[in-house]
Every structure is written in structure tokens, then in C-alpha cells.
N, C-alpha and C positions, 0 to 999 in steps of 0.2 A: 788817227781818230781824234775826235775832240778832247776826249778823256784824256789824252797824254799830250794836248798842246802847252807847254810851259809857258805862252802870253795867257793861258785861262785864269781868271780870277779863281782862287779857290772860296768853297761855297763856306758863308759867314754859320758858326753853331750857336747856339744859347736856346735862351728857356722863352715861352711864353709869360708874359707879365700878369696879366688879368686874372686866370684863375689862379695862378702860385701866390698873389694878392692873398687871397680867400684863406688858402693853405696854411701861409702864413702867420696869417692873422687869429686863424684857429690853430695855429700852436702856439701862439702868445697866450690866448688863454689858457690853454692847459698850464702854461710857464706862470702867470699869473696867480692861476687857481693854487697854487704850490705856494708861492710868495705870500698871498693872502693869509692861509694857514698857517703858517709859520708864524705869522703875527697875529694870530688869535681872532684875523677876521673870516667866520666861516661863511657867514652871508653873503660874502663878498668873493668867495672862492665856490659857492656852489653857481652864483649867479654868471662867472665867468665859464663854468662847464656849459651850463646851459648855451653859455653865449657862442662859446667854441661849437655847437650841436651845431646851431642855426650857420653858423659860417662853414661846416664840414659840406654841411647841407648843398652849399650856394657854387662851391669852388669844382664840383661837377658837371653841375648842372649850367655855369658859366661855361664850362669847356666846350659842353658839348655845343651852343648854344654857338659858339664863335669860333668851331671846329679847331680848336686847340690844344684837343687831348696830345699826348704826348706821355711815353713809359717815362720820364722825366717826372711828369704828373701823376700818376700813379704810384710809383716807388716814394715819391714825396708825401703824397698823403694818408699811407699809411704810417711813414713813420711820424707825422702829426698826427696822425690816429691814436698810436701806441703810447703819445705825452699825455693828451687833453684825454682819453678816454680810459686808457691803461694804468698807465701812473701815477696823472694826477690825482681823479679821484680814491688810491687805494692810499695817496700820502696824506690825503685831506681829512678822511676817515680815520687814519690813523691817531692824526694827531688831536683829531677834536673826541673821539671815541678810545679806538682799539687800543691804543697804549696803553690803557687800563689793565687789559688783559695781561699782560705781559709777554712772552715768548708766544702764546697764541695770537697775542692781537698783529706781532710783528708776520708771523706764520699765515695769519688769514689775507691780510695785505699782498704778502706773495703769492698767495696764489691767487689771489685776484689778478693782479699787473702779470703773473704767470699765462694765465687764460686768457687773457684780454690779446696777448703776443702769439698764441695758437692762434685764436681764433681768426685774426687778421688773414697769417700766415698761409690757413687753409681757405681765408675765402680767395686771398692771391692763386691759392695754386687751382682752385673751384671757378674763375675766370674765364665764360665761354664754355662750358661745357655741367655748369649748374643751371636747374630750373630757376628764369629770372622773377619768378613769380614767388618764389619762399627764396629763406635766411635759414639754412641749416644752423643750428643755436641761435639765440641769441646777438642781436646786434652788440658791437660793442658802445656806438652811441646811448644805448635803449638802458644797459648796463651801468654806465655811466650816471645819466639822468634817477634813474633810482637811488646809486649812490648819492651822489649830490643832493637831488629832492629830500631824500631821510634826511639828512645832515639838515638842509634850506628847515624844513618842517621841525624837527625838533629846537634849532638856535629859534627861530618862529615863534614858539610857544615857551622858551626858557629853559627848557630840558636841560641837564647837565647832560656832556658826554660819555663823563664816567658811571653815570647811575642806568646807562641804558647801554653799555658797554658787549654783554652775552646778546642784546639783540642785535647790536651793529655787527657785531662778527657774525652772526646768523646770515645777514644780507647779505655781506659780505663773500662768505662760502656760496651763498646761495647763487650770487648774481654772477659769479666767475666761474661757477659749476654749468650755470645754464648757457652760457655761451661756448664752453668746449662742448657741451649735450649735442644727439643728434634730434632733438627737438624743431619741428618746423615754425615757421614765422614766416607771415604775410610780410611780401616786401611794396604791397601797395603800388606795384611797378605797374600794374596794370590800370588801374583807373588814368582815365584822359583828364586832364588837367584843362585842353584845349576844346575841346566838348561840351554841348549845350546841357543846361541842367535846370529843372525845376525850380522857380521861384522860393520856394519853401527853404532850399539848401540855403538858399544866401541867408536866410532867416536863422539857420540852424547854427551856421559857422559866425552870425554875427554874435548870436547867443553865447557862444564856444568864448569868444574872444572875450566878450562881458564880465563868465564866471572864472576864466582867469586870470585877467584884472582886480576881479575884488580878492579875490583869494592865493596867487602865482603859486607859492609853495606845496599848499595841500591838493592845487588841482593838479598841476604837472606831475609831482610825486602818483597820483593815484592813476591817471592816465598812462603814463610810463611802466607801473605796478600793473594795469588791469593785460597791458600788451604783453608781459614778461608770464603772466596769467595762462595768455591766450596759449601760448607753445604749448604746454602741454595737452591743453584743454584739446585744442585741434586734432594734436597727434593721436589720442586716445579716441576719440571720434574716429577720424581716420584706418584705427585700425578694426575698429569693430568693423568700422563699415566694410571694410575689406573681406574681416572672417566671415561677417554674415553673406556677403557675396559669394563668397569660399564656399561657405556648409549647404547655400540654394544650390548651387553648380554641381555637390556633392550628391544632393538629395535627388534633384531633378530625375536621373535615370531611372529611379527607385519608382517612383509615381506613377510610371504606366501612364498617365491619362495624356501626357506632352509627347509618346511612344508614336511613329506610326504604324500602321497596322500590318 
């Protein structure tokens, strides 16, 4: 058989270059984001999460794009996941805010980069056999960007970190809470990208891009906040609508008039 001819060349292994590029690159930001803090530039370590978002973003969508996914590439990028979106942002926080707190602010930190290491973990094992259409919790990107945005928004305006210290741990709990949650989120997987679309849209996203331009901090922070919003907002929707379908189904027999005769 060919398989055991010893003149066969044996086949060459390694990694796709292109999207592990991407990968990369957005785990230098998280690594950056970390570096910046440490040296008291917060603007400068929010703006490298943001930047890592955008690059997590691309190194997918490259793959797929130039059929180069590979388990290589997935096990890679979650653990560039768990720096730029996990750790980074909970040491960033830390160190411009939660410190303040003391044993809590350290305590609220870990359980953020705690949640942030779930929640991966479970969308790895949710892989193919989760609705691609929601985000069971909490994205950990989405998580991330609020942290960072708060931080971005108050260095912005002058805020000291210690005088607003019991809100950042507030976030904090909150945003690593909601991603271990079984709260749904839109994963936006469904809109066609490649699909014709009304004039008016291009109008709307030129708008988009305008207002955050003049303002980056306070609009990303609110946009990121209004989606981490939506989870529960939907779920709670969702389940009325469910029970109210329940209690019609229940009723239904009772009424005699839908009966036949």
C-alpha cells in the first residue's frame, strides 16, 4: 500500500499563517492592555481592548474566508480570548479602580477573569450543537468592552479611580456574572452581510460611524451597555411569551366555542 511505502515523502505539519496573524495580534493587545496599566496609561490600555475586539473579530472570519480553520485555530483563540478579554480587562480595572477596595476589589477581579475562563470553556464544549443564532451569557468580547469603556469614559472626563471604586466593582460583579448567566444574546449570525440593502442603511451606519468619532468612549461604552441590557430584557420577553402561550393552550379546551360538535 502507499501508506507504508518508505520512498513516500512524509506529509509536512504546521499552522496556517493568515488568520493565527489576527490571533496573535489580538493577544498582544490584551498583553499590551496589561503593560499600559501598569504604567498608569488607562486610555491607552482601554483603547488596545477595543483594538484586540476588532482583531478577534477578523481572525475568524479570515479563516473561514480562505478555508483555514483548523482545531489549531480554535484552541488558539480562545486562549487569546481568555488574555485580551479575561484578564486583561479584570487587571486594568484593577489597577485604575478596584485596588481601592481592597481584598474585595482583588475578589471582584477574580471573578471576573474566573467567568470570563467558564464562559469560553462552555461555548468550546456548546460548539455545534448550540442555537447559532444566540450567545447563552454574555459574550466575553461584549464583557470586556464595558469594562474597558467605563474605565476609557471615566479617565475621559477626569474621574479618579478610587473615588468611583464601589461602582467599578459593581461592573465588575455584574459583567462576569452575566456571562456565566443563562441569559440569551443575539449573536447577529444571521443577518447577510452579502445582501442587498436599502439606501437609507448606508445612511444610518454612516451616521453610526460620525457619532463615534466625535465621542469613541461614551458611545462604545453605551452601545456595548445597551447589548449586555438586551440579555435579559429578551429572556424575560421570551418567557412570558412562552407562559402566555402555555396558559392560551391551557384555556383553549375550557371555551367550548374551538370544541367540535
Amino acid at each position: 500500500m502507499v501508506e507504508n511505502d518508505p520512498k513516500a515523502k512524509p506529509r509536512r505539519r504546521g499552522i496556517y499563517l493568515l488568520p493565527n496573524l489576527f490571533t496573535t495580534a489580538a493577544l498582544f493587545g490584551g498583553f499590551f492592555a496589561v503593560l499600559a496599566a501598569m504604567n498608569g496609561r488607562f486610555e491607552q490600555a482601554a483603547i488596545a481592548i477595543f483594538a484586540a475586539m476588532v482583531l478577534d473579530g477578523l481572525d475568524g472570519r479570515v479563516a473561514r474566508m480562505t478555508n483555514t480553520q483548523t482545531a489549531f485555530g480554535a484552541e488558539y483563540d480562545s486562549l487569546s480570548d481568555m488574555v485580551a478579554f479575561g484578564l486583561a480587562p479584570a487587571l486594568v480595572m484593577y489597577v485604575w479602580s478596584l485596588n481601592a477596595l481592597g481584598q474585595f476589589g482583588w475578589l471582584a477581579a477574580f471573578v471576573y477573569t474566573a467567568s470570563a475562563a467558564l464562559r469560553l470553556a462552555r461555548f468550546n464544549t456548546q460548539v455545534g450543537t448550540a442555537d447559532k443564532r444566540y450567545f447563552q451569557g454574555l459574550p466575553s468580547p461584549s464583557a470586556a468592552a464595558i469594562m474597558a469603556g467605563s474605565v476609557w469614559v471615566a479617565v475621559d472626563h477626569g474621574i479618579d479611580g478610587a473615588a468611583v471604586a464601589p461602582l467599578a466593582g459593581l461592573i465588575t460583579l455584574a459583567s462576569g456574572l452575566l456571562m456565566v448567566s443563562n441569559l440569551r444574546y443575539s449573536s447577529f449570525k444571521e443577518i447577510d452581510f452579502r445582501g442587498k440593502v436599502p439606501f437609507f442603511v448606508i445612511v444610518v451606519v454612516m451616521l453610526g460611524f460620525a457619532v463615534v468619532i466625535v465621542q469613541p468612549p461614551l458611545v462604545l461604552f453605551l452601545i456595548f451597555f445597551a447589548y449586555a441590557v438586551s440579555g435579559p430584557v429578551y429572556t424575560l420577553t421570551h418567557l412570558r411569551r412562552r407562559r402566555a402561550v402555555r396558559q392560551a393552550g391551557q384555556k383553549e379546551p375550557d371555551g367550548g366555542t374551538d370544541q367540535a360538535p
